[in-house]
LUMLO-796906 format. One record per residue (C-alpha): residue number from 1; residue in three letters; x negated, y negated, z negated. Coordinates in steps of 0.1 Angstrom, whole numbers, plus 5000, padded with zeros to 4 digits. Each point is the difference from the previous one (the first is absolute). Layout:
N
 resi resn east north   up
  NUM  Ala    X     Y    Z
...
! end
This chain:
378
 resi resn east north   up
    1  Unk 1890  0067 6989
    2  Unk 4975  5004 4971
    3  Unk 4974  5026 5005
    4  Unk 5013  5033 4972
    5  Unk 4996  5034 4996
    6  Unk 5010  5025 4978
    7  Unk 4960  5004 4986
    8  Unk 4995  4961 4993
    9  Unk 5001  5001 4965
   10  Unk 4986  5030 4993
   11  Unk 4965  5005 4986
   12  Unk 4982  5035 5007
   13  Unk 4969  5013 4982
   14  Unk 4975  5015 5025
   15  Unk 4977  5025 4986
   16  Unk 4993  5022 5029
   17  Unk 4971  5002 5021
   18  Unk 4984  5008 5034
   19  Unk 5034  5007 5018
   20  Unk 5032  5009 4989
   21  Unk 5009  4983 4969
   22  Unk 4982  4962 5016
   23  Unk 5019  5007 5034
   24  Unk 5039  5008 4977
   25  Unk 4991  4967 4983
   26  Unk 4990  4983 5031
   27  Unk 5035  5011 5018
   28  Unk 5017  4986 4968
   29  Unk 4979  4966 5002
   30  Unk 5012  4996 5038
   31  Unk 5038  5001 4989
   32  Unk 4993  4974 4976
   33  Unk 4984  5015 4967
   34  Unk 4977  4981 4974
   35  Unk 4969  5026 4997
   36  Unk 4974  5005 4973
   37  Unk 4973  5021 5012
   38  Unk 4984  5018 4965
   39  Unk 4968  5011 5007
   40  Unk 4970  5016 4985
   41  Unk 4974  4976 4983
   42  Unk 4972  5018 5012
   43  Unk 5002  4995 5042
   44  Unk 5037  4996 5002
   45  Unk 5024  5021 5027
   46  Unk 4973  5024 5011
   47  Unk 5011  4989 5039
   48  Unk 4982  4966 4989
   49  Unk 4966  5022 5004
   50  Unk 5012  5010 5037
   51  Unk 4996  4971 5016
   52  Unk 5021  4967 4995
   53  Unk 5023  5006 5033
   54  Unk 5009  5038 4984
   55  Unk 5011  4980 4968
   56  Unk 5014  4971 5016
   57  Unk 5025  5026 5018
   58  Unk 5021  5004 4970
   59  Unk 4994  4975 4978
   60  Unk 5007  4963 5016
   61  Unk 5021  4977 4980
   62  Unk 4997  5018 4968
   63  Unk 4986  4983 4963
   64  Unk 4976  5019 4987
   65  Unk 4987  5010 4965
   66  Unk 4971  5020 4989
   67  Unk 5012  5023 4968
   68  Unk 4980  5030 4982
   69  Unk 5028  5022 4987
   70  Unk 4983  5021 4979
   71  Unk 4991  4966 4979
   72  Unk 5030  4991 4973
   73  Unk 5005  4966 5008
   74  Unk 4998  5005 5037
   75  Unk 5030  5026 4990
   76  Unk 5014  4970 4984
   77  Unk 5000  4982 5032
   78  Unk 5014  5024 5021
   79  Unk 5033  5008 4975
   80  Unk 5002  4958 4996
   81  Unk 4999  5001 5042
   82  Unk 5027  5033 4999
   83  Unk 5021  4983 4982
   84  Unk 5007  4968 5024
   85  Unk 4996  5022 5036
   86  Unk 5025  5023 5012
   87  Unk 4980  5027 5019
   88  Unk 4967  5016 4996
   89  Unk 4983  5020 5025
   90  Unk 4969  5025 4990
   91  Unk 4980  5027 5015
   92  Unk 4979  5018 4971
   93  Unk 5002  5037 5004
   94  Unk 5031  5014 4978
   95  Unk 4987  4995 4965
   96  Unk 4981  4969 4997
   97  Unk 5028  4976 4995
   98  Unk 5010  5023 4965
   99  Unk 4962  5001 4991
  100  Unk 4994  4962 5003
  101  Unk 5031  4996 4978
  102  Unk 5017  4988 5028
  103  Unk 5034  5027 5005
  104  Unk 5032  4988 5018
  105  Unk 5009  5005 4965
  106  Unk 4979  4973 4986
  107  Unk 5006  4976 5031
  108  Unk 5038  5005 4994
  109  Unk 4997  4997 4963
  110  Unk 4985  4962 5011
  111  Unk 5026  4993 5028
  112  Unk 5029  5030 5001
  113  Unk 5006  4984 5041
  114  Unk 4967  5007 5009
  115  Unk 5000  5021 5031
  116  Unk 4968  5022 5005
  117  Unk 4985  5016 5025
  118  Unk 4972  5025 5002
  119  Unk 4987  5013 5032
  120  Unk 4978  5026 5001
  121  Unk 4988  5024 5021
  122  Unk 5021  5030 4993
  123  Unk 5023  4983 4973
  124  Unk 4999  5004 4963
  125  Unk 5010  5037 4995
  126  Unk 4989  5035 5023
  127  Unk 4971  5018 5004
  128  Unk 4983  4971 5022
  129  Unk 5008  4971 4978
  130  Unk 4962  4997 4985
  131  Unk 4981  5009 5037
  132  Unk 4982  4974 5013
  133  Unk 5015  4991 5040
  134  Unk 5001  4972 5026
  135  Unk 5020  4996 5028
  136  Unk 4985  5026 5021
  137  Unk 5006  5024 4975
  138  Unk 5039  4995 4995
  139  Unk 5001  5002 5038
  140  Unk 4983  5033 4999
  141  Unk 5021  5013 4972
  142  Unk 5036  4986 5012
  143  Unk 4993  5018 5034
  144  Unk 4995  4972 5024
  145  Unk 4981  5025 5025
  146  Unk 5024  5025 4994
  147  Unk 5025  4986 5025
  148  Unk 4984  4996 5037
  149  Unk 5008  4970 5012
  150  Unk 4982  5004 5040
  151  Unk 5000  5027 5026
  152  Unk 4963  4996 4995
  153  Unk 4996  4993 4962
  154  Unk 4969  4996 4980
  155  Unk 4996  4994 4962
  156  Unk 4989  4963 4999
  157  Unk 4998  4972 4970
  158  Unk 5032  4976 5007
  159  Unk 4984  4962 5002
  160  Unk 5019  4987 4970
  161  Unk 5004  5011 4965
  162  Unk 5035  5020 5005
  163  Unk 5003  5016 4969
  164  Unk 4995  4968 4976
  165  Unk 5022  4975 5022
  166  Unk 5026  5027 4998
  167  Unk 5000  5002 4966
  168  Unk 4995  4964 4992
  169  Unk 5031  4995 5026
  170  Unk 5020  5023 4979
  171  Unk 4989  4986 4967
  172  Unk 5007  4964 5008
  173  Unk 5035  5012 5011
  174  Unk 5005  5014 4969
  175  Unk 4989  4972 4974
  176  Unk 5026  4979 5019
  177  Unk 5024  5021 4995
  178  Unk 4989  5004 4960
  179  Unk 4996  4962 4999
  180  Unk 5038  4996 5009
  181  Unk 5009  5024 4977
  182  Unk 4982  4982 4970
  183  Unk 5018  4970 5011
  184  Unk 5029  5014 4999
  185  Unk 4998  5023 4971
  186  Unk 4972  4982 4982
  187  Unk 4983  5034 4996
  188  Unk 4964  5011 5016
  189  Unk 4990  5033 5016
  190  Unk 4972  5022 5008
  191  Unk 4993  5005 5036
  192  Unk 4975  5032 5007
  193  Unk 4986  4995 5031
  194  Unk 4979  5030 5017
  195  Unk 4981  4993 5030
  196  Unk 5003  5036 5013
  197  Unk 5038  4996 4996
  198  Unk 5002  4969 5016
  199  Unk 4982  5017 5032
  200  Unk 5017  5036 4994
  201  Unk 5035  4980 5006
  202  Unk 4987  4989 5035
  203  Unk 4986  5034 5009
  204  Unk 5021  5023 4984
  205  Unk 5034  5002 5019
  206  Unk 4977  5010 5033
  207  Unk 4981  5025 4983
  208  Unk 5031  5018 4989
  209  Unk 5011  5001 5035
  210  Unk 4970  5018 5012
  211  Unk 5001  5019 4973
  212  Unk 5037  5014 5009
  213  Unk 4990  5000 5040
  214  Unk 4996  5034 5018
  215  Unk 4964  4989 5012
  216  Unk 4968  4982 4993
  217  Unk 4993  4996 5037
  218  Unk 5002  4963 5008
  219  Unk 5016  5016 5035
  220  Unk 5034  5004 4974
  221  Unk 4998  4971 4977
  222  Unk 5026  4971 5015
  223  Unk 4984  4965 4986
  224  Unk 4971  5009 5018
  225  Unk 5004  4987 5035
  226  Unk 4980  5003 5031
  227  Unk 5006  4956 5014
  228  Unk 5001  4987 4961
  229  Unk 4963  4999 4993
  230  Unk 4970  4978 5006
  231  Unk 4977  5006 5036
  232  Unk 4968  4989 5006
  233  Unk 4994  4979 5030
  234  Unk 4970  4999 5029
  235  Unk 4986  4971 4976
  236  Unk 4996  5014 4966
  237  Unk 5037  4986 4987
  238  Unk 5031  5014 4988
  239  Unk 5034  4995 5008
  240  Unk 5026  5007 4977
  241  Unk 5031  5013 5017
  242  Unk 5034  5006 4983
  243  Unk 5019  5017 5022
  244  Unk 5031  5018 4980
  245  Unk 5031  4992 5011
  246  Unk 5012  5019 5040
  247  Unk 5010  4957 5010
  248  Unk 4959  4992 4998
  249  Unk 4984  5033 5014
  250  Unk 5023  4989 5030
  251  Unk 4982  4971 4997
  252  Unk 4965  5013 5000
  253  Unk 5004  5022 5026
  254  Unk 5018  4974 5023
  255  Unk 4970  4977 4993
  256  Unk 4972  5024 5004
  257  Unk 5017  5024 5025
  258  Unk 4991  4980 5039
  259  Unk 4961  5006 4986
  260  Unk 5002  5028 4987
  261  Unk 5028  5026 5013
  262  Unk 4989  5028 4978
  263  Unk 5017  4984 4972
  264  Unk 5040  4995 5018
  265  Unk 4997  5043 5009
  266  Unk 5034  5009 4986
  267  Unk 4986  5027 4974
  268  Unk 4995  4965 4982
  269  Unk 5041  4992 5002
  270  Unk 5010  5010 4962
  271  Unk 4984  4997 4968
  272  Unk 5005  5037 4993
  273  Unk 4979  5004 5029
  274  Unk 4974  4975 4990
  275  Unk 4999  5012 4967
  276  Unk 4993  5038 5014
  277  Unk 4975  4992 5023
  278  Unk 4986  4972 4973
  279  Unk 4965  5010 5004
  280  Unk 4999  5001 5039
  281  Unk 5017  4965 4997
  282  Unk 4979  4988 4972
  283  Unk 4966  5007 5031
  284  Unk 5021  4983 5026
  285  Unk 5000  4971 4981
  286  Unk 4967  4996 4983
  287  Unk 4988  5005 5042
  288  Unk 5023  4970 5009
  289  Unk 4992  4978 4972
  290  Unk 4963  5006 5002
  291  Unk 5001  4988 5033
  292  Unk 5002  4963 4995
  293  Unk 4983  4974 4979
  294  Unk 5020  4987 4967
  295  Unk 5005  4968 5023
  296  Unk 5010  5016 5032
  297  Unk 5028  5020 4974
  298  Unk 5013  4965 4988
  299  Unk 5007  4989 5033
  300  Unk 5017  5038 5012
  301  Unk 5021  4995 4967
  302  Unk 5005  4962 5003
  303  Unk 5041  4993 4998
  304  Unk 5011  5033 4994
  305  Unk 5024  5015 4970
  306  Unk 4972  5024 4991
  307  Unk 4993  5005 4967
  308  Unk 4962  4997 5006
  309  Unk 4972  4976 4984
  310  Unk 4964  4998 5001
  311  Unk 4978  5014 4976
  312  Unk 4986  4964 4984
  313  Unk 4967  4991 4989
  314  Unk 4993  4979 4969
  315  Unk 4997  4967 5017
  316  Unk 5030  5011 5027
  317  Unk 5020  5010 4966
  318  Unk 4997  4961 4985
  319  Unk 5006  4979 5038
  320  Unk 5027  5024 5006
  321  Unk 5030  4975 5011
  322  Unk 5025  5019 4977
  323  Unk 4977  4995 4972
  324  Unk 4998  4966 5001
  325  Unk 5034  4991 5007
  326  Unk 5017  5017 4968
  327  Unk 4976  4983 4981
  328  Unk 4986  5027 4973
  329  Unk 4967  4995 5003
  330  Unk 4981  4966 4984
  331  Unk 4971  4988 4995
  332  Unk 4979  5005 4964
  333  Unk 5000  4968 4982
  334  Unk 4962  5006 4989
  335  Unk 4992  5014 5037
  336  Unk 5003  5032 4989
  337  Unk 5017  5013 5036
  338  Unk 5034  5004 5006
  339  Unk 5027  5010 4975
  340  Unk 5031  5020 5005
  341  Unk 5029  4987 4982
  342  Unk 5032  5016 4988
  343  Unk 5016  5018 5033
  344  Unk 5034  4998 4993
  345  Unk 5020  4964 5008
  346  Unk 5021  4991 4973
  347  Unk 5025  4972 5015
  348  Unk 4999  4982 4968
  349  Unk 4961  4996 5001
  350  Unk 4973  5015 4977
  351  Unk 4985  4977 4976
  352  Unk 4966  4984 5007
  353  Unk 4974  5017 4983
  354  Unk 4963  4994 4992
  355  Unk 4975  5024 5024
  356  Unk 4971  4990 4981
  357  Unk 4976  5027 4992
  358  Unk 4997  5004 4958
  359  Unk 4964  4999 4986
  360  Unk 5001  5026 4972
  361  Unk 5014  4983 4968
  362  Unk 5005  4972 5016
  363  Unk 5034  4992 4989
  364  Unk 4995  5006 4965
  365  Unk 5006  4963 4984
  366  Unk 5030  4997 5017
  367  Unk 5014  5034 4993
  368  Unk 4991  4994 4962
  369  Unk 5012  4963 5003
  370  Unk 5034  5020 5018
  371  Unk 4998  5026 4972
  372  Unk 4999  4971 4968
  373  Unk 5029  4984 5015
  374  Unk 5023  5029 5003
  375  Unk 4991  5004 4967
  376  Unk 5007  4969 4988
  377  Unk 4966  4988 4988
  378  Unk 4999  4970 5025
! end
């Protein structure tokens, strides 16, 4: 069965940079998209100057050209490129598309199927929409840290970029769904994409529990449970135990119980009378798993229906059995590291794609040679 997907003849203009907008047109690229990375003459993507693994991130197996689009004929090229792609991506604040000359309404006026998307950090209209933010910021203002999430929880910096994979995630999502519709219809559309949104739509429906609950003490709040957390153990590891439904804290306690007693003591039976004495069980457990070596815990835990798992490191994270065997990760064509493909099997296949790296304008001849011959000059 031929390799096809839904993207495979569809050409998106990149014109983002640093995160968001490179990582919506890398997601599209994985399911099969033709993309033209646009970037600034002067330097290119500004994630070029971070190092050449932070650019590499987002921008493998894209063509790249190098266009100054404050410059008329560079204008030119971009409306010539408009008018044979089907998507563009940018990330300017709200504004700087209409002040280049370069409006939905002047893309659409070149290709009326054009779908656009502009993500920005609070979206192209409020009080925010000109403030400068990154993704700590749109964690901050979406209220992240305003749900507790531990019996003992601290403020820390998550270890990924939530706030622009979510709203990359969620703009990606959407341009397929506008790129079906412009099939379908043969008319474009203007997708307004807002980082903050994008993270307040994750945060949001657990704030507004909180905010209707009768307490702030973490004693009354229900999500937070006393053997669903991470515990240190005697070596300096963690392990991550996801104990939520009554079947595996019958489990745990069978398992850990002959060791150590204090754990089957019948004030333990229900989860009502876990979740009331959360904090006193919360103790018990960070005694017991402290106790033992990361090692000596993968042998207690070895054959059981616990839903438990070792804290990995970065190497443990890449051997890791599971890893290997679904086959996500590859190797970097230019030895670059390892790359993370796609994670989503399609049964039909996704099509084979470059993973090459793209120097900055380095596609330009055969984007112009591609340009002259949709136009009929060749």
């Amino acid at each position: 069965m031929p390799e096809m997907t839904c993207l495979s003849d569809t050409v998106v203009l990149d014109l983002g940079q640093l995160h968001p907008g490179p990582h919506t047109a890398m997601l599209l690229g994985q399911l099969g998209a033709t993309v033209i990375k646009v970037e600034r003459r002067a330097g290119g993507d500004p994630a070029r100057a971070l190092g050449a693994d932070t650019f590499a991130k987002y921008n493998r197996g894209k063509l790249s050209i190098a266009l100054d689009l404050k410059n008329p004929d560079d204008r030119v090229t971009l409306l010539r490129l408009v008018r044979h792609s089907h998507a563009l991506i940018e990330g300017f604040r709200p504004g700087v598309m209409d002040r280049l000359g370069l409006s939905y309404s002047e893309l659409r006026g070149a290709n009326p199927a054009l779908v656009m998307c502009s993500i920005s950090g609070f979206g192209q209209t409020g009080p925010y929409a000109q403030r400068p933010a990154h993704d700590l910021n749109f964690l901050a203002l979406a209220g992240y840290w305003a749900v507790p999430s531990q019996v003992d929880d601290l403020i820390g910096r998550p270890h990924v970029r939530l706030s622009d994979y979510c709203a990359s995630m969620y703009a990606a999502l959407a341009m397929v769904v506008a790129l079906m519709t412009a099939r379908q219809e043969g008319c474009g559309q203007y997708l307004d994409v807002s980082i903050h949104d994008a993270m307040m739509a994750w945060t949001a429906p657990g704030i507004d529990i909180l905010r209707r609950a009768t307490s702030d003490d973490i004693d009354g709040m229900a999500h937070i449970m006393p053997d669903n957390d991470l515990f240190a153990t005697s070596d300096g590891r963690y392990v991550a135990l996801g104990i939520l439904e009554e079947k595996f804290w019958v489990n745990l306690r069978e398992r850990l119980r002959a060791e150590f007693p204090e754990i089957g003591s019948q004030v333990y039976d229900t989860r009502a009378e876990r979740m009331r004495r959360k904090r006193e069980l919360h103790t018990l457990l960070k005694g017991i798993f402290v106790s033992k070596t990361l090692a000596q815990w993968k042998q207690v835990f070895h054959g059981s229906d616990i839903p438990w798992a070792p804290v990995l490191d970065r190497e443990e994270v890449f051997a890791d059995p599971h890893v290997l065997d679904r086959g996500l990760l590859s190797a970097a064509p230019d030895g670059g590291g390892m790359m993370a493909g796609f994670p989503v099997r399609f049964s039909s296949g996704l099509p084979e794609r470059s993973m090459s790296v793209p120097e900055l304008d380095g596609s330009r001849r055969a984007i112009m040679d591609w340009l002259d011959s949709k136009d009929g000059k060749h």
